[in-house]
N, C-alpha and C positions, 0 to 999 in steps of 0.2 A: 704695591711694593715691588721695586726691582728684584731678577731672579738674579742672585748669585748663586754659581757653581763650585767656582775655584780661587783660591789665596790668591791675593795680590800682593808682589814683594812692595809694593811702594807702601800702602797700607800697613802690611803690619811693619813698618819702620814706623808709621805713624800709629802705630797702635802703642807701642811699647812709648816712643814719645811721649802721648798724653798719659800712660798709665802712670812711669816713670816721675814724668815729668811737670805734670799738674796733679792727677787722681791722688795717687799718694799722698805728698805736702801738703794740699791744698784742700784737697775733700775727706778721703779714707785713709790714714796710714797702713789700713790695714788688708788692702784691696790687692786681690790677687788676682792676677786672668787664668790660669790655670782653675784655682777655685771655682773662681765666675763662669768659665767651661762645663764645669761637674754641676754645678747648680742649673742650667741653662740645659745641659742633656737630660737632668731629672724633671723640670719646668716640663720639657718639650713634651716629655712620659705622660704627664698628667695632662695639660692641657688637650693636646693627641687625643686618647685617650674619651675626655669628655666632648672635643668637638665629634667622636666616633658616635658618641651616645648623645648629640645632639644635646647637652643638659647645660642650656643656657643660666640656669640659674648659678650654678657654679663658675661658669666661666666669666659672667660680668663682673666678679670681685677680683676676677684675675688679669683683666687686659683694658686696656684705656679705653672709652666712650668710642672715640672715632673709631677704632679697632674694631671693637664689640659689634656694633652696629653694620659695618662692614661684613663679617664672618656671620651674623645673624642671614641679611639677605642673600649670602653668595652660597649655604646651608640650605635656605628654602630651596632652590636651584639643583639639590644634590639627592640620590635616589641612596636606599640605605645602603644599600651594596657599596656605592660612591664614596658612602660619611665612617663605613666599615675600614674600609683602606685608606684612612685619615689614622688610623690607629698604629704609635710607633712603639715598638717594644725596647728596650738598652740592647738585646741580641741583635736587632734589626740596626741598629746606629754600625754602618762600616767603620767611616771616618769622618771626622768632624772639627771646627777652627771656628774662633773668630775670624770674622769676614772684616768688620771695620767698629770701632770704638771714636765716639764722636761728645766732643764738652757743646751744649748749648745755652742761652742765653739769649732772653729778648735785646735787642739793642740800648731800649729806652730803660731795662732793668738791670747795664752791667756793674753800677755800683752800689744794689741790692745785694741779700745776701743770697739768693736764691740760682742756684746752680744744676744743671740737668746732665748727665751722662747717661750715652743712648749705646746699644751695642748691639750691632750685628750677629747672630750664630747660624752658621750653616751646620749640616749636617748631610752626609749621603746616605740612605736607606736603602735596605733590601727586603725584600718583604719575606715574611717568614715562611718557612719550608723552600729555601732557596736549595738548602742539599737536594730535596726531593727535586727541584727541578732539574738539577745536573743531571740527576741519576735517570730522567726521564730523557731528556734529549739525548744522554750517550747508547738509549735503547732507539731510540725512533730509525723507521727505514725509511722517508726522505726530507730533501731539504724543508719542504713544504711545511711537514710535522715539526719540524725544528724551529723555524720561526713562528709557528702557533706556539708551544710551549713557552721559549723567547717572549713572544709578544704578552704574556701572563706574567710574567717574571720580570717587568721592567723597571731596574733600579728608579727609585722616586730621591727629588733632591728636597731639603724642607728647607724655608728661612725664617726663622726668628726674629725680631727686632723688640728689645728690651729696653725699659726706660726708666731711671730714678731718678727722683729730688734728693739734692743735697742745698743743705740752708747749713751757711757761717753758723760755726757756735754750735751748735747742736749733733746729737751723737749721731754719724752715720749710719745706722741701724732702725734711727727714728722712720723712715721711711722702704717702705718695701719696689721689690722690680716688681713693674708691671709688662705686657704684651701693648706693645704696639704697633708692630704688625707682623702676620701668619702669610706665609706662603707653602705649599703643597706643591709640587710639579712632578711631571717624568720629563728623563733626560730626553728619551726619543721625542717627547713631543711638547716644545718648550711655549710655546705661542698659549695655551690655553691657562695652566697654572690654578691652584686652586684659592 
């Protein structure tokens, strides 16, 4: 999964586009991204959370097959201290946006009634007792101490990718969002990613 950091103006013109402009009429009338935000930061809680506590069995109801099996081996790979600061709290969420909102469709299926909208959620994290670490660096006596403290304290960026069916005809609700793909990162060190 690509890391996104930061809004793209081109994007959310095209965010509100499909929201607007297909989601609504076409799939939900009653589809809100503001909504879809607050559900998507609660989502993150939970899943977070249970990728911290490694409890695979809860999480395969919650994220698509290819996803699942993804975060199951990249998990084996992680020491608990590791799978620990995978845990996001609502205090921890800085600031957070739709990254991009996407309609999909096999080619050979587009006059089926079966319709998919995917959606992006970033989120920036700071990891908790971030006071305590201000209040720690504005004690220290030198730089040295100051970037150790820092280097414990580094903002993590997270990515979500969420995904539902919508089918013609039938109530939008009939189908749940699922996790299609997890991303974990620090800003300082973008190359590894979790």
């Amino acid at each position: 999964m690509a890391k996104r950091v930061a809004p793209n103006p081109y994007r959310s013109l095209r965010n509100a586009f499909f929201t607007h402009g297909i989601i609504r009429p076409y799939f939900d009338p009653g589809f809100d991204l503001n909504d879809f935000k607050a559900g998507a930061r609660a989502a993150v809680q939970t899943v977070s959370k249970l990728l911290s506590q490694g409890d695979f069995d809860a999480l395969e109801d919650l994220m698509e097959k290819t996803c699942f099996d993804d975060i199951k081996r990249r998990l084996s790979f992680t020491s608990a201290e590791q799978r620990s600061a995978l845990k996001v709290c609502e205090d921890n969420i800085h600031t957070d946006f739709v990254y991009e909102v996407g309609i999909m469709f096999q080619e050979d299926q587009y006059e089926t009634a079966d319709r998919y909208v995917e959606i992006t959620y970033v989120a920036h994290v700071v990891q908790a007792g971030m006071d305590k670490v201000i209040e720690q660096m504005d004690n220290v006596r030198s730089i040295k101490e100051s970037m150790d403290v820092y280097s414990r304290s580094t903002p993590m960026v997270i990515n979500y990718r969420f995904l539902r069916k919508y089918v013609r005809g039938q109530d939008p609700d009939t189908f749940d969002w699922t996790i299609s793909g997890v991303n974990h990162f620090s800003i300082s060190d973008p190359p590894k990613g979790f």
